[in-house]
Backbone as CSV, one residue per row, in Angstrom:
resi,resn,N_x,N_y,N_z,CA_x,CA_y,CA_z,C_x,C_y,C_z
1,UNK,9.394,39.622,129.480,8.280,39.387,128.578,7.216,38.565,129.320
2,UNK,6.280,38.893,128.916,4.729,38.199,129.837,4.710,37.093,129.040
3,UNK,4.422,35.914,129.667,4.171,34.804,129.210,2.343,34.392,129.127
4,UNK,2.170,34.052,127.894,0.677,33.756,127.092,0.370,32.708,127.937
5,UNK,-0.900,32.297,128.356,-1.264,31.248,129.412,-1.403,30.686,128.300
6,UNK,-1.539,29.085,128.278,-1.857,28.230,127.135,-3.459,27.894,126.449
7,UNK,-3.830,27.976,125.203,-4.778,28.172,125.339,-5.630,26.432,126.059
8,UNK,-6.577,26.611,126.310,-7.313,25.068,127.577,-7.529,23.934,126.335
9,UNK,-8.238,24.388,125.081,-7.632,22.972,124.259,-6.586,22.342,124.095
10,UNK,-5.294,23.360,124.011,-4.206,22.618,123.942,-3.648,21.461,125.272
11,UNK,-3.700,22.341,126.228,-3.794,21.852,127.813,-4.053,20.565,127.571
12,UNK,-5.799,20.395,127.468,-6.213,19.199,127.536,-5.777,18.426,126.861
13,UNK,-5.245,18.597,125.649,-4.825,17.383,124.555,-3.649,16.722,125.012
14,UNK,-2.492,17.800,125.806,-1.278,17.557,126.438,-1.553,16.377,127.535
15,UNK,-2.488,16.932,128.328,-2.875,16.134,129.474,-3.491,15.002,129.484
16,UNK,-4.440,15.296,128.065,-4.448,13.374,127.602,-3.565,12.715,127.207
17,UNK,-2.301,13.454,126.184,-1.441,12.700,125.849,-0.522,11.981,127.181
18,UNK,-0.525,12.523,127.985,0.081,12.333,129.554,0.000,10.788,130.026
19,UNK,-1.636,11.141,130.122,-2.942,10.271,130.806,-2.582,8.857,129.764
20,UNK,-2.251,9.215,128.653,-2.138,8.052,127.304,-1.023,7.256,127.431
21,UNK,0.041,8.103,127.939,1.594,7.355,128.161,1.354,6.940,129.418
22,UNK,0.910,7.332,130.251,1.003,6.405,132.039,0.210,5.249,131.860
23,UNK,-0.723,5.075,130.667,-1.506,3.655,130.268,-2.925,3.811,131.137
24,UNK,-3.120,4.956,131.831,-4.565,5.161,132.178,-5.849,5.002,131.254
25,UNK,-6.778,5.080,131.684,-8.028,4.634,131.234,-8.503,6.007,130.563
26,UNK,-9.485,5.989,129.416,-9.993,7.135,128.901,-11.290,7.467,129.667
27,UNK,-11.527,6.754,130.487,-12.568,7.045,131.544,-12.515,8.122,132.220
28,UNK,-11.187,8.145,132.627,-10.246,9.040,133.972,-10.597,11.010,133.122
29,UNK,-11.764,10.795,131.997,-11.028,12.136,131.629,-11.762,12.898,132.287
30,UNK,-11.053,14.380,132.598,-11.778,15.237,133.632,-12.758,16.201,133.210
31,UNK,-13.005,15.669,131.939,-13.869,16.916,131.129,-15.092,16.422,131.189
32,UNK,-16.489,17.106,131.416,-17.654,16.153,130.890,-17.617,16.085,129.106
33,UNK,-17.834,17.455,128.882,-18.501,17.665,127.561,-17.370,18.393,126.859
34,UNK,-17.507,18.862,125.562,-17.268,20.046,124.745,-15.795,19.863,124.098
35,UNK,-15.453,21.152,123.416,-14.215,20.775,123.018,-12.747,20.297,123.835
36,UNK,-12.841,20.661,124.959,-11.997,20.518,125.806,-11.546,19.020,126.270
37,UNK,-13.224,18.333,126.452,-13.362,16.476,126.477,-12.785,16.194,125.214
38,UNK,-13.077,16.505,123.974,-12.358,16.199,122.579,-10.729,16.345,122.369
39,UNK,-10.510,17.098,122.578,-9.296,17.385,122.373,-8.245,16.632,123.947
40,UNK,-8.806,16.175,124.799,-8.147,15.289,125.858,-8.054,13.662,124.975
41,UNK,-9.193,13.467,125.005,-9.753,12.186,123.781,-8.441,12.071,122.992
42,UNK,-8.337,13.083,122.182,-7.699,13.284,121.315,-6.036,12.784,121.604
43,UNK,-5.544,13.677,122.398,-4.282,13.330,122.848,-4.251,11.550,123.758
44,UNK,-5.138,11.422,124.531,-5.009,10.255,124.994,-5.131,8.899,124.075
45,UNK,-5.673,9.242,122.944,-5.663,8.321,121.500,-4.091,8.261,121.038
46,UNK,-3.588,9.330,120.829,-2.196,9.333,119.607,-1.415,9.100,120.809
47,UNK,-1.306,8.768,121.963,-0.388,8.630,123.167,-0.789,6.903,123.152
48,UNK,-1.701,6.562,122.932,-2.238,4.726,122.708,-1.802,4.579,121.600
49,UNK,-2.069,5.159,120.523,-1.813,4.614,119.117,0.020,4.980,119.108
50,UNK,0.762,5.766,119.114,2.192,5.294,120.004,2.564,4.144,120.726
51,UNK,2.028,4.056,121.683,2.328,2.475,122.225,2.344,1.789,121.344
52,UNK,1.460,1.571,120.590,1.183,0.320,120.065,1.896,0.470,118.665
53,UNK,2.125,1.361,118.098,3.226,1.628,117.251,4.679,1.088,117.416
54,UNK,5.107,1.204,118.793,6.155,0.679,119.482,7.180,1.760,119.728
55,UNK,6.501,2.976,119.838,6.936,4.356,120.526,7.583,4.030,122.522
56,UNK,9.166,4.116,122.712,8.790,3.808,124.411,8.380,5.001,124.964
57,UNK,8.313,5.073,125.971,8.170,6.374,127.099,8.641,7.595,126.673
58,UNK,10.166,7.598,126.386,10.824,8.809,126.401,10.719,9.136,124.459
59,UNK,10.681,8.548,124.088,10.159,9.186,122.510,8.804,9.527,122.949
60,UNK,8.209,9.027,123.438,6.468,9.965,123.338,6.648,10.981,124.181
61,UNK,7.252,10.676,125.310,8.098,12.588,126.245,8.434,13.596,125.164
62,UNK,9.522,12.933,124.244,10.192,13.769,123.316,9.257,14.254,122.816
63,UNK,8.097,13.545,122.008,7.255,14.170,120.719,6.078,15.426,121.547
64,UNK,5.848,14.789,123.100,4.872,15.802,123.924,6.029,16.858,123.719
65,UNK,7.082,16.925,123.900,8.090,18.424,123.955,8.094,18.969,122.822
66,UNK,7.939,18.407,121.736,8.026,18.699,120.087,6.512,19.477,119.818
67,UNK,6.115,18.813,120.666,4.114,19.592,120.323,3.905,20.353,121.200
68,UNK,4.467,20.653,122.062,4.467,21.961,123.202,5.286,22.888,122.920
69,UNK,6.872,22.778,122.332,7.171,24.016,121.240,6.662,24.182,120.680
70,UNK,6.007,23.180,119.101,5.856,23.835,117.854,4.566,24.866,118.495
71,UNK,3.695,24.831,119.419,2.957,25.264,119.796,3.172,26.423,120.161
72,UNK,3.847,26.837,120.725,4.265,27.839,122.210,4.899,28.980,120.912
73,UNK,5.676,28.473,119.926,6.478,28.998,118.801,5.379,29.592,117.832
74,UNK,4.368,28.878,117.467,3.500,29.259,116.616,2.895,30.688,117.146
């Protein structure tokens, strides 16, 4: 079976959520503009707002794996 490339919003949101758990800066994002900068934003927010929730490392791993199935499944 051919595998669906992901669509690039999702990507980016993943890759902020990433960028959010290593404790990087929202500066670092690689997008200038558009939905793609939003949706990085996006993930690099709920990957901060986790921390500070008192989410460690490997529960926010877990929940990035939980949002990359429900995704991939949908």
């Amino acid at each position: 079976m051919k595998r669906q490339k992901r669509d690039q919003t999702e990507r980016a949101y993943m890759k902020g959520y990433k960028a959010g758990i290593d404790g990087r800066s929202r500066s670092l994002c690689p997008h200038e503009t558009g939905q793609t900068r939003q949706q990085w934003l996006n993930g690099w927010r709920e990957a901060r707002i986790d921390h500070w929730d008192g989410y460690n490392r490997t529960a926010q791993f877990q929940k990035l794996s939980n949002i990359h199935y429900s995704a991939a499944s949908g």
